[in-house]
N, C-alpha and C positions, 0 to 999 in steps of 0.2 A: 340323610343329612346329619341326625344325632346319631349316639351310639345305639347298637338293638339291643334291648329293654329283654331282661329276665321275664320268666312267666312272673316272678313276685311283684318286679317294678309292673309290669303291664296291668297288675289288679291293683296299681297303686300303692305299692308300697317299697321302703325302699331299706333291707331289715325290718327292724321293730316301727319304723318311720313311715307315716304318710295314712295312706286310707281315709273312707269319705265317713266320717261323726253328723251327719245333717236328718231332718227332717225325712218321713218316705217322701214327700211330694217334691223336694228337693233331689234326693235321690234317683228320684224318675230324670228329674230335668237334665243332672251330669251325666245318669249313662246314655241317655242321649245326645249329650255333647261328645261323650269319648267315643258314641260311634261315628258321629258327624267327623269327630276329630281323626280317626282313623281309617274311615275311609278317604276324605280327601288328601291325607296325608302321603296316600300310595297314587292319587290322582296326577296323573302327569299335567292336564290343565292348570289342573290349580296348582300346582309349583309355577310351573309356569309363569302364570298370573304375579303370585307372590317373589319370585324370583323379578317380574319386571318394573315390578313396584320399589323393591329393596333398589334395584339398579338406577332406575329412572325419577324416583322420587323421595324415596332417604338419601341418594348418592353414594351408595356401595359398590366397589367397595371404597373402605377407609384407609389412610394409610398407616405405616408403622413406622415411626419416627424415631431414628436412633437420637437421645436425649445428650447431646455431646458436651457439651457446656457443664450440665448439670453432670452425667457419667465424669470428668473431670476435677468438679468442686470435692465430690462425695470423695473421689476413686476406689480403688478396686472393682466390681464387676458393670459389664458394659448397660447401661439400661436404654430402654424402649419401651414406647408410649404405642398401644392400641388407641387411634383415634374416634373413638366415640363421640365424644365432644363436638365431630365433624359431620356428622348423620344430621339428617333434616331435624329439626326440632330441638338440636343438642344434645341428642343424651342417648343411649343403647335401645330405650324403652321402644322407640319406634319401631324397632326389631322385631317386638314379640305384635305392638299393636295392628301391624301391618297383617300378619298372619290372623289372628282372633278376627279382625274386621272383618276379611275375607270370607271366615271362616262362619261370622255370623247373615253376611248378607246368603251365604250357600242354605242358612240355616231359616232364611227368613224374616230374620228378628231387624227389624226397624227402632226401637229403642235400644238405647247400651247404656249401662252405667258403670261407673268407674269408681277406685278410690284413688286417693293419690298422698303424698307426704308433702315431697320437696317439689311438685308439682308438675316432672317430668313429663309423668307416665300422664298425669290429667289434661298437660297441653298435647301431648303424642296420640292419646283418645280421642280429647276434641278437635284437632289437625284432622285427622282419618274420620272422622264423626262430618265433619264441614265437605270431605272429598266424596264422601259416600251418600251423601243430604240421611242423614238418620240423625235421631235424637239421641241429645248426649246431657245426662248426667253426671255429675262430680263431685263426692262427698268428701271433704276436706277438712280435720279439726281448725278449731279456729284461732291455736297457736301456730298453727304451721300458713295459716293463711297469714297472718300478721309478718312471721318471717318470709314468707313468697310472695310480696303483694304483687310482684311483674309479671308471676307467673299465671297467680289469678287473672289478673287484666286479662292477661294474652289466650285465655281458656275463655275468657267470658268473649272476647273479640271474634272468638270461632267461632261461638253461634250457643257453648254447652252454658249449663247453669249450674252455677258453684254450688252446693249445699254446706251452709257452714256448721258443723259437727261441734258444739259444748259441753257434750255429753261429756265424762272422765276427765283428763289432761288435756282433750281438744288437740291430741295427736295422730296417727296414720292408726293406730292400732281400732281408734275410737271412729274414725273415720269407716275403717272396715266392717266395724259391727254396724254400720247405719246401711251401709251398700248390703250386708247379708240381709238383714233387716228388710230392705225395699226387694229383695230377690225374692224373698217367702211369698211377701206382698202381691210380686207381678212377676212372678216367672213366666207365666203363659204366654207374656207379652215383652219381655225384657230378656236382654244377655249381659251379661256382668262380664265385663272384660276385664280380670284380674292382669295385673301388673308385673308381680314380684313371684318367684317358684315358690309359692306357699298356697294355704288353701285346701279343701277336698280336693280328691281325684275326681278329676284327670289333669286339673291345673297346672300343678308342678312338673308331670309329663309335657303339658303343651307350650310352657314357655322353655325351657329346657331343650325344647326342638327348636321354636322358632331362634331363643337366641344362641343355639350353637352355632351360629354363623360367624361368630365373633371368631371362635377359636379354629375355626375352618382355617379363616382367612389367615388368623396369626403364624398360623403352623406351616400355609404355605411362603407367607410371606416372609418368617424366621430365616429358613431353610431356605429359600431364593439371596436373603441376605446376607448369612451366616455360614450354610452349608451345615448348619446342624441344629440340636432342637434348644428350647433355653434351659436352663440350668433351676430357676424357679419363675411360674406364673404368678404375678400377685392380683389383686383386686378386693376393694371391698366390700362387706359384707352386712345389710342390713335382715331384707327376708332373704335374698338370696342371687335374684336372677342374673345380675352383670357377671355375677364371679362361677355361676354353673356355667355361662355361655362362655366364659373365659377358658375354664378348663375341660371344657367338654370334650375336646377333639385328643387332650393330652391322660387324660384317666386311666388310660391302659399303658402311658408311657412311666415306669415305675420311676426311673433315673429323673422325671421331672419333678419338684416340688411343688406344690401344688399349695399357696399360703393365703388363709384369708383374714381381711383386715376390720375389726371392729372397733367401737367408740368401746373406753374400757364406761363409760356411762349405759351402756346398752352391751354389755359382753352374754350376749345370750348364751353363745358354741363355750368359752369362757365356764359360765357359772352356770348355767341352765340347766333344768333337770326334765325327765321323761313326761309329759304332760300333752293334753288335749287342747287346742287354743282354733277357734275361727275352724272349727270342721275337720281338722286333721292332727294327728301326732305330731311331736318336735323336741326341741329341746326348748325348754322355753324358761324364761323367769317370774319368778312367781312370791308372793310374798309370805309372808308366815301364817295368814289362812288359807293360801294355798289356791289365792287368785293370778293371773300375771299382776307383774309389778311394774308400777311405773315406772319408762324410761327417761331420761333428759340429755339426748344427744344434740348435740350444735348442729349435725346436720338431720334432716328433718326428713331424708330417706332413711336413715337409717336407724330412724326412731321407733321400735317396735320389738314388744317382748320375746318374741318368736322366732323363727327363723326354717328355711326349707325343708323337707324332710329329708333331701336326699344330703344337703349336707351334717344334718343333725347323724346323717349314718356315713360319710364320710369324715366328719369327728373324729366318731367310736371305733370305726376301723381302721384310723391311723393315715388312709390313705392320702387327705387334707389333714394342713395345720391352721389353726386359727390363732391369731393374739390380739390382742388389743394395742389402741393408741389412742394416749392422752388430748383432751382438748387443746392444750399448748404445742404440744407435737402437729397438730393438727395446722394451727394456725402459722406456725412454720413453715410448715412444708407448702401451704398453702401459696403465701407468700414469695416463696427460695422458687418455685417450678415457673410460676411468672416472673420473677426477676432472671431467673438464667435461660428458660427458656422461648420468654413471649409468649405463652399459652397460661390461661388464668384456667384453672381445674374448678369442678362441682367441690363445694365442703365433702361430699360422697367421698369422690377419688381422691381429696386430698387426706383421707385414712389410708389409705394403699399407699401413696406417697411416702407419708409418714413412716410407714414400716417399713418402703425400701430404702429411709435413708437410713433406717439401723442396720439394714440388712447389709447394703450395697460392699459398706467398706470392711464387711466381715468376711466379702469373696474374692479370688483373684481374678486380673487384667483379663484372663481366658475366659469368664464365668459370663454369663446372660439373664439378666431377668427382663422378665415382661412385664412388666404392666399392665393392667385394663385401664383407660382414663375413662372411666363409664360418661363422663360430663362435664360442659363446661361450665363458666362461675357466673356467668352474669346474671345468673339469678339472685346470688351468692353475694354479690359484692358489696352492695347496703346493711346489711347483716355483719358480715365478717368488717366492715368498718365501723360500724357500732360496739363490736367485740373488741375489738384491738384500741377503740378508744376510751372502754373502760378499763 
């Protein structure tokens, strides 16, 4: 399904990036998950399983929407929309949570806890948490609960229990340290179903798999459309996962550009330096004692100092580009993709947006980019009308 993993990436790392920084008794609990995780992974039942799930209950696949309206306004290069936004729950996260669920009932575990930002990944939990009858925690800052209060509802409707995070900023970053926190607590009896490619190994390895599906599909469906591959994948970029599953299938294609999109308010790949954050290496940002530093992105996935190992070394090696885009940019594009196209995007995907509308009319009529639309906005939409009314 993903690409096969280096003996480096297989010990978690990915270059100088990745590896597990935790506790021994924590240590015990992930290499037990990465064998759990590797052997079912060769399991033909359980693809199976998780393949009928993806099909019969996210609704994958998704389509790939040539953006005609919009390709027109910008012009120059042709663009298309990965519909995410279209999966059960709204957003990619289903993706990965579908697989982890699986992977924890194989394992036993009757409790999950989760963290969440912009509340995707915490309704995608609690959704799969309600189908599975298992308990579902959700640690949440209590800024980002304030900006997602639909999404809480809709987490607290499933059955899970929010836990509101005041800790720091009361961001996803603080959110996270409360979910490591209650793992030390109750590993014995808990499985932390991480969200985003960040994290100790085997993490970053196991959403990396489950959402390579994204870029399975895109690649065949480019090339059914097109008759060839696109010219640049974009997606944005908070810890990681929508944009590794975007470009996972294209890594080895050199000719594709492979561009990821951050808040320049959280430009971690941007400004970040070589550093230790939540159990693993990264690029991360940090402040002049040489803690992470606090972020303040508008969208509240992508709020978090940090970011994946594997693209902290997709960076460095040149093979991914990363930029930043403005909150004004943001609130544009926001806006421009729903007026031209009738699709209202996550604040997420409206940073990829953003940066393909710089991109777009820099390329010619012949050229292709792709999009990820990781999400759609109705979470989003009481927020961003509060923002554009001040």
């Amino acid at each position: 399904m993903a690409k096969e993993l280096t003996q480096n990436e297989a010990k978690g790392y990915f270059g100088e990036f990745g590896g597990s920084f935790v506790p021994p008794e924590l240590q015990t609990v992930l290499e037990r998950l990465d064998e759990a995780f590797q052997t079912y992974q060769k399991d033909p039942a359980f693809m199976e399983e998780y393949n009928y799930y993806l099909k019969e209950y996210v609704g994958r696949e998704n389509p790939l929407t040539f953006a005609e309206r919009w390709t027109k306004a910008l012009g120059g290069a042709k663009i298309y929309l990965k519909r995410e936004d279209l999966n059960h729950t709204g957003a990619h996260k289903i993706n990965n949570v579908i697989g982890q669920i699986l992977l924890a009932k194989k394992m036993g575990a009757h409790r999950i806890i989760a963290e969440t930002g912009a509340g995707q990944h915490g309704v995608a939990t609690a959704t799969a948490c309600a189908m599975m009858d298992m308990e579902c925690v959700i640690y949440m800052g209590t800024e980002d609960i304030r900006r997602q209060e639909l999404n809480v509802f809709r987490m607290e409707l499933l059955g899970a229990k929010v836990v509101s995070v005041d800790k720091g900023n009361g961001r996803l970053k603080d959110a996270v340290d409360e979910a490591l926190n209650d793992l030390v607590e109750n590993y014995e009896t808990t499985f932390y179903l991480l969200g985003s490619a960040v994290g100790p190994h085997p993490y970053p390895k196991m959403v990396h798999y489950f959402q390579s599906v994204i870029s399975e599909e895109s690649k065949r469906q480019i090339l059914e459309k097109e008759g060839k591959l696109p010219d640049a994948v974009v997606a944005c970029v908070g810890g990681g996962s929508n944009a590794i599953g975007a470009f996972s299938a294209y890594l080895k294609d050199e000719d594709v550009r492979l561009i990821g999109a951050e808040p320049a308010e959280a430009a971690t790949l941007t400004e970040g330096v070589p550093a230790v954050l939540h159990g693993f290496k990264c690029l991360c940002l940090q402040d002049e004692d040489g803690n992470p530093a606090p972020t303040n992105s508008i969208a509240a996935g992508l709020d978090y100092p940090g970011v994946g190992p594997e693209h902290s070394a997709l960076k460095l090696s040149g093979r991914a580009e990363y930029e930043t885009v403005t909150k004004a940019e943001v609130l544009d594009a926001f806006q421009e993709l729903s007026r031209t196209e009738g699709i209202i995007p996550a604040l997420e995907s409206a940073h990829a947006l953003a940066l393909v509308k710089k991109l777009a009319p820099t390329m010619t009529e012949d050229q292709i980019i792709l999009v990820n639309l990781s999400g759609r906005g109705d979470k989003d939409v009481a927020e961003v009308k509060r923002l554009l009314e001040e």
